[in-house]
Backbone as JSON Lines, residues from 0, in Angstrom:
{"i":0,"aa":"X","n":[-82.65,7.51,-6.44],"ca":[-84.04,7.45,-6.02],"c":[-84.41,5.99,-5.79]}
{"i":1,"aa":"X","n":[-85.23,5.54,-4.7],"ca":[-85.41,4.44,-4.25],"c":[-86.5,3.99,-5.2]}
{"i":2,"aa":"X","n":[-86.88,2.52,-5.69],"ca":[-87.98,2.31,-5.62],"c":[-88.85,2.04,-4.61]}
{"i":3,"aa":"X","n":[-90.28,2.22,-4.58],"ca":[-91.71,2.02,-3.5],"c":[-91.81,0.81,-3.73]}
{"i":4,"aa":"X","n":[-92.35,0.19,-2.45],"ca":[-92.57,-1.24,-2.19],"c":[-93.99,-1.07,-2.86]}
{"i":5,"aa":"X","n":[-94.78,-2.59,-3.09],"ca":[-95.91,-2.5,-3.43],"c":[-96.87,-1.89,-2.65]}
{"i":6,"aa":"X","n":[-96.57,-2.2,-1.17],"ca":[-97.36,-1.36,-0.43],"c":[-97.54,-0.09,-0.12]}
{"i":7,"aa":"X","n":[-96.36,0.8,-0.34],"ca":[-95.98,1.91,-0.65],"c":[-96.79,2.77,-1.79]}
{"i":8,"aa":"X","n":[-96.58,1.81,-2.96],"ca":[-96.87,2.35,-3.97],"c":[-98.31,2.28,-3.81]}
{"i":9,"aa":"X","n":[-99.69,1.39,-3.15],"ca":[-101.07,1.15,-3.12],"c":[-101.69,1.99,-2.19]}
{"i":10,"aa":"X","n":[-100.75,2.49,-0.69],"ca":[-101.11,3.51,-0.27],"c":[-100.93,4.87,-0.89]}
{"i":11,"aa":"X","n":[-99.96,5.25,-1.42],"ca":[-100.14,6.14,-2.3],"c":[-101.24,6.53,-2.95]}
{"i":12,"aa":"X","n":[-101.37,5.38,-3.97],"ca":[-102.61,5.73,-4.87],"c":[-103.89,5.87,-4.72]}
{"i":13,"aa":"X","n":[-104.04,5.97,-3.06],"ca":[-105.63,5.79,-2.33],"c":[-105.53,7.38,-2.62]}
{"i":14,"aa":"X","n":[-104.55,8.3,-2.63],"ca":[-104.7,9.82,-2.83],"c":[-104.31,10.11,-4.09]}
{"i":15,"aa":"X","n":[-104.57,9.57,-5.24],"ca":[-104.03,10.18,-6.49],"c":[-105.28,9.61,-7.17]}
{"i":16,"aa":"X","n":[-106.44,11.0,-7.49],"ca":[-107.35,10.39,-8.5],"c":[-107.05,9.94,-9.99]}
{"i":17,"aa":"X","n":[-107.59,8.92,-10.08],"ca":[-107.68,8.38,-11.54],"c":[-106.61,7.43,-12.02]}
{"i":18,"aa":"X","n":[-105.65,7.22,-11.07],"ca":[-104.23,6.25,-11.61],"c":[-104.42,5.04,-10.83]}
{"i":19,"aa":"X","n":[-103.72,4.01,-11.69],"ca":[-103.7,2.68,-11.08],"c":[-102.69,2.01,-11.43]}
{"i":20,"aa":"X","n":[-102.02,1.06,-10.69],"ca":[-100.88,0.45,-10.87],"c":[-101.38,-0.64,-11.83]}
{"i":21,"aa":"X","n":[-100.31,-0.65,-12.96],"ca":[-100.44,-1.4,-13.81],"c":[-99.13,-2.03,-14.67]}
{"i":22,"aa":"X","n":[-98.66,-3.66,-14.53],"ca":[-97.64,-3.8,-14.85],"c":[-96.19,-2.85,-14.15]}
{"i":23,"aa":"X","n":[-96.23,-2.75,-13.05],"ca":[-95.2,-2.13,-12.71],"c":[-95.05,-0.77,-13.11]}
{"i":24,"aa":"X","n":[-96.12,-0.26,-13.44],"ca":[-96.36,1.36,-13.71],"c":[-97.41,2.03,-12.91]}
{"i":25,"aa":"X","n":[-97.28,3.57,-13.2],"ca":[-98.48,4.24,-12.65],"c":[-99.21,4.12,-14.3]}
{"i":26,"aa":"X","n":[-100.59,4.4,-14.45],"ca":[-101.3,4.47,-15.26],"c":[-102.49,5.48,-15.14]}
{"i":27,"aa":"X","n":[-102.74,5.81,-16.41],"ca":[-103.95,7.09,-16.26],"c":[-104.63,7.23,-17.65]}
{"i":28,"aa":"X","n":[-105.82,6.95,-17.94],"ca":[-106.17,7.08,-19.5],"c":[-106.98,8.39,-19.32]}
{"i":29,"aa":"X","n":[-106.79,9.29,-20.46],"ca":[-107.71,10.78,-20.7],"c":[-108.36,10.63,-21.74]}
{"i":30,"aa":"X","n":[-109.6,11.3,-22.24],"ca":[-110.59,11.14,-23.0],"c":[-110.68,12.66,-23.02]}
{"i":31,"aa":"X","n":[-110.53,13.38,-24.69],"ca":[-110.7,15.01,-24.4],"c":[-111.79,14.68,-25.43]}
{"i":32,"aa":"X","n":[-112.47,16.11,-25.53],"ca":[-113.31,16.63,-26.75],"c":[-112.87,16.08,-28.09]}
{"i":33,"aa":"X","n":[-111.56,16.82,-27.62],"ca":[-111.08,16.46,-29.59],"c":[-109.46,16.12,-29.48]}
{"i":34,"aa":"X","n":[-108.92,15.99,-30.48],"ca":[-107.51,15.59,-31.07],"c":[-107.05,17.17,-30.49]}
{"i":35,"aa":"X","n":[-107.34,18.36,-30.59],"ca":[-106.45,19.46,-30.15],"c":[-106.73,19.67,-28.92]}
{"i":36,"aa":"X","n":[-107.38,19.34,-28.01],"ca":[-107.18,19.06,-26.93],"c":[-106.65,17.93,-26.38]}
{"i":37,"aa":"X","n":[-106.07,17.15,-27.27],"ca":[-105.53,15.54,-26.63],"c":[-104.15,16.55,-26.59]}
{"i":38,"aa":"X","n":[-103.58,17.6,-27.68],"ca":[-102.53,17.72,-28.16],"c":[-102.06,18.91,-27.42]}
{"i":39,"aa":"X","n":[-102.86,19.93,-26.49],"ca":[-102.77,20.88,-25.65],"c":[-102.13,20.03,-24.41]}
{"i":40,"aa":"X","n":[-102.75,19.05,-24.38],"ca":[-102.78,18.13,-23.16],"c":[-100.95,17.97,-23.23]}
{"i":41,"aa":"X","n":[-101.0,16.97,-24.03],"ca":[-99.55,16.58,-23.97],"c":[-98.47,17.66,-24.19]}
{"i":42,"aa":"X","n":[-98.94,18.86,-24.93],"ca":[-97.58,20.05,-24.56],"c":[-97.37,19.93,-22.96]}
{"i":43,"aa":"X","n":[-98.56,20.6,-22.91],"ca":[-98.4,21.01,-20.96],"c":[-97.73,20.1,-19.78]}
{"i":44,"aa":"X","n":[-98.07,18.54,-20.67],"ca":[-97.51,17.23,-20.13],"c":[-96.19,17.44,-20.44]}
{"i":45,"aa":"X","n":[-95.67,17.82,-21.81],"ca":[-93.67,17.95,-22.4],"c":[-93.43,18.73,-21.43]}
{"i":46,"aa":"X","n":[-93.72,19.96,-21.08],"ca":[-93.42,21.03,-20.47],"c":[-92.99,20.78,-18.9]}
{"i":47,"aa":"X","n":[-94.22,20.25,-18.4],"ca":[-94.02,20.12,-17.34],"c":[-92.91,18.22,-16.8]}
{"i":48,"aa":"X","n":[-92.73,17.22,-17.45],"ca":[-92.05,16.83,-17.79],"c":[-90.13,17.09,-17.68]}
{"i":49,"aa":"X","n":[-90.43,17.8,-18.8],"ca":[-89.37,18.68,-18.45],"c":[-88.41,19.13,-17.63]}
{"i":50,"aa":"X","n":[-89.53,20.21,-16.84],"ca":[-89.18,20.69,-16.04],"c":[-88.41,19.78,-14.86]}
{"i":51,"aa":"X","n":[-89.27,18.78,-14.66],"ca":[-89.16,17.79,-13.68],"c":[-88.17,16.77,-13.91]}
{"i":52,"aa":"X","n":[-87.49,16.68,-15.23],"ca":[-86.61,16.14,-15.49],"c":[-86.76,14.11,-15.78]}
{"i":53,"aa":"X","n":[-88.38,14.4,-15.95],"ca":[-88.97,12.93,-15.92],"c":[-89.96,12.48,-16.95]}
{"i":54,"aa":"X","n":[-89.64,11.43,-17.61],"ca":[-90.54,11.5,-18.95],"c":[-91.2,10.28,-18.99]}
{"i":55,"aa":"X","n":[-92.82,10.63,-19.29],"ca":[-94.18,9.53,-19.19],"c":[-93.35,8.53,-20.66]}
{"i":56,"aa":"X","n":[-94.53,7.22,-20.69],"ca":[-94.39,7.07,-21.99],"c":[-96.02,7.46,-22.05]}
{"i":57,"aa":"X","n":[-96.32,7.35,-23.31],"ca":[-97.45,8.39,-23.79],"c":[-98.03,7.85,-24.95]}
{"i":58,"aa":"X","n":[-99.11,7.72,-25.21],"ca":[-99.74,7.02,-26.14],"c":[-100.93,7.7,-26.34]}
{"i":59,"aa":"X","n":[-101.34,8.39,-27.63],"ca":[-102.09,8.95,-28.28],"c":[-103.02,8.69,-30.04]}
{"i":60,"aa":"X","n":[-104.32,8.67,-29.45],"ca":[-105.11,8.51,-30.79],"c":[-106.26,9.47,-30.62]}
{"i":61,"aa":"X","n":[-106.43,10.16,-31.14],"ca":[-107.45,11.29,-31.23],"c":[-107.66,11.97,-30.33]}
{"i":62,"aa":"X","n":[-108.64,11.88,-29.86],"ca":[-108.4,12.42,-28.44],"c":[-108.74,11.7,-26.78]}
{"i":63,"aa":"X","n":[-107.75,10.19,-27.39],"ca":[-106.92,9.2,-26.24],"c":[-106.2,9.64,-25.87]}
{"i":64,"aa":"X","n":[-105.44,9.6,-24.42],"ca":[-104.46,9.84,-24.0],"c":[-104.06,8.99,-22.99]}
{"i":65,"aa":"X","n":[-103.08,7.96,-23.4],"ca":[-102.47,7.35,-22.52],"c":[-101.09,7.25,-21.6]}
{"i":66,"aa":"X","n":[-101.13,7.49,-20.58],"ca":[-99.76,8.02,-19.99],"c":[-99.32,6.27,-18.77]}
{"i":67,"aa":"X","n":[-98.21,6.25,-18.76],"ca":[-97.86,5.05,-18.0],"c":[-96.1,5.83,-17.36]}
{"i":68,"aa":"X","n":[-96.36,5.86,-16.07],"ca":[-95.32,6.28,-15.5],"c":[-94.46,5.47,-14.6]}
{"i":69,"aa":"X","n":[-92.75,5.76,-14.75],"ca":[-92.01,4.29,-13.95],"c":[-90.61,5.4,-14.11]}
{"i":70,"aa":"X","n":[-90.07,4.78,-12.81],"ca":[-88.64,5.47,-13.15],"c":[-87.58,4.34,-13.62]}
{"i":71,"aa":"X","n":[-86.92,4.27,-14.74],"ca":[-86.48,3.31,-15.3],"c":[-85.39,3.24,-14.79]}
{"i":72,"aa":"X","n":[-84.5,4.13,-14.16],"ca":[-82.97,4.15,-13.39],"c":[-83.42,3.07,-12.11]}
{"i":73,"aa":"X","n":[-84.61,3.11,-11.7],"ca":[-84.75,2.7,-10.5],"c":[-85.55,1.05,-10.3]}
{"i":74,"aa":"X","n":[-85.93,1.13,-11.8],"ca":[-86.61,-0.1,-12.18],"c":[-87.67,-0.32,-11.72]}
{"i":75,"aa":"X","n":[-88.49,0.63,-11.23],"ca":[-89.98,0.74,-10.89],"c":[-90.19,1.89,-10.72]}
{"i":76,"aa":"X","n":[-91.31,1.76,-9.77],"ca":[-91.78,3.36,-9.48],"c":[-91.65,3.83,-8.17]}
{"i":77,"aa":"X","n":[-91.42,5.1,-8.2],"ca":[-90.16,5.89,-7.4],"c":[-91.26,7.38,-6.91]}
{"i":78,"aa":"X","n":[-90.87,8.1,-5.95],"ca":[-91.18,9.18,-5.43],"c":[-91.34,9.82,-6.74]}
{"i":79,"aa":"X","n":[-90.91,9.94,-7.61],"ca":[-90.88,11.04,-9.07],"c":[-91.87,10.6,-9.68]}
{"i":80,"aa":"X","n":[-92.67,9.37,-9.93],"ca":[-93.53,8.75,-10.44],"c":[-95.22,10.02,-10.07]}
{"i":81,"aa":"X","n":[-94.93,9.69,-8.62],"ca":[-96.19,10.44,-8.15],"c":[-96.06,11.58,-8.18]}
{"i":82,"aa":"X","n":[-95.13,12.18,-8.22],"ca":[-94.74,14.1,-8.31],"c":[-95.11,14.14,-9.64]}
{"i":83,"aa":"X","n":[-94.82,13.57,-10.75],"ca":[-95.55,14.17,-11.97],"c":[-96.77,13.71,-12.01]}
{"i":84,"aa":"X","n":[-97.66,12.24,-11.64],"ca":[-98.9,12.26,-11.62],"c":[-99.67,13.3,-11.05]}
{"i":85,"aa":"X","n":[-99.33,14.02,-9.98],"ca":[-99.76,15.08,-9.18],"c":[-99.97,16.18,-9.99]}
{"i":86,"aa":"X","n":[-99.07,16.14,-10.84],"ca":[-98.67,17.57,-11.62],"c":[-99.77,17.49,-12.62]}
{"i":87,"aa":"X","n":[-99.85,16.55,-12.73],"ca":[-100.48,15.89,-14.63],"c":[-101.91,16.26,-13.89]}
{"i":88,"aa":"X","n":[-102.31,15.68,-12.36],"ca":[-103.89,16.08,-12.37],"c":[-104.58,17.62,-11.74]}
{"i":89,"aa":"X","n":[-103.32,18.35,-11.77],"ca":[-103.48,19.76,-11.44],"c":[-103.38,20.42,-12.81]}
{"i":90,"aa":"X","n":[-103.38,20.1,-14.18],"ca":[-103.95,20.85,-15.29],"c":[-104.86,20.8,-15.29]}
{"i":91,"aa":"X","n":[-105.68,22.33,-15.75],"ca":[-106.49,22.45,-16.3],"c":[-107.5,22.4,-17.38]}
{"i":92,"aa":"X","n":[-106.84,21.21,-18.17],"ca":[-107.53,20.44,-19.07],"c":[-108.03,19.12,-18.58]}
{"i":93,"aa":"X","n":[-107.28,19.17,-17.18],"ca":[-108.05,17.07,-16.74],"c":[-109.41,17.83,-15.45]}
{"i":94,"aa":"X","n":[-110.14,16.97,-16.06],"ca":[-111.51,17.38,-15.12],"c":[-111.55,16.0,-14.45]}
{"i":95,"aa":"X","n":[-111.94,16.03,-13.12],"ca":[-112.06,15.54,-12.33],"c":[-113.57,14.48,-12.13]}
């Protein structure tokens, strides 16, 4: 998988609500009700993850949720970066 040029990666993000390049990552902070919804959040995040064969790093305090996405084989961020951001803002726990 290639990495995205910077410009690549800034047009991109004109269509991905709520993320921003940060330090050579995608970035996205969530704010739920509570701690079991921070914690619903991040199953659905393992799960789908998973599936995709691609893993956030993830940072959690109550109901913070911090996700920072990069493909590390590729040493930045890569087509897979935005396929799980995509994924992450089509749950139904992230409101828009």
């Amino acid at each position: 998988m290639n990495r995205l040029s910077e410009k690549e990666i800034l047009q991109k993000l004109q269509n991905l609500d709520g993320w921003t390049l940060n330090e050579a990552a995608l970035e996205r902070n969530f704010k739920f009700e509570n701690f079991k919804q921070s914690l619903d959040f991040i199953n659905q995040l393992g799960t789908a993850a998973e599936e995709q064969n691609h893993h956030p790093e993830l940072f959690n305090v109550y109901n913070k949720v911090n996700i920072r996405l990069s493909t590390h084989d590729a040493d930045g961020i890569t087509e897979k970066d935005f396929k799980l951001a995509n994924t992450i803002n089509s749950f139904s726990l992230v409101s828009s």
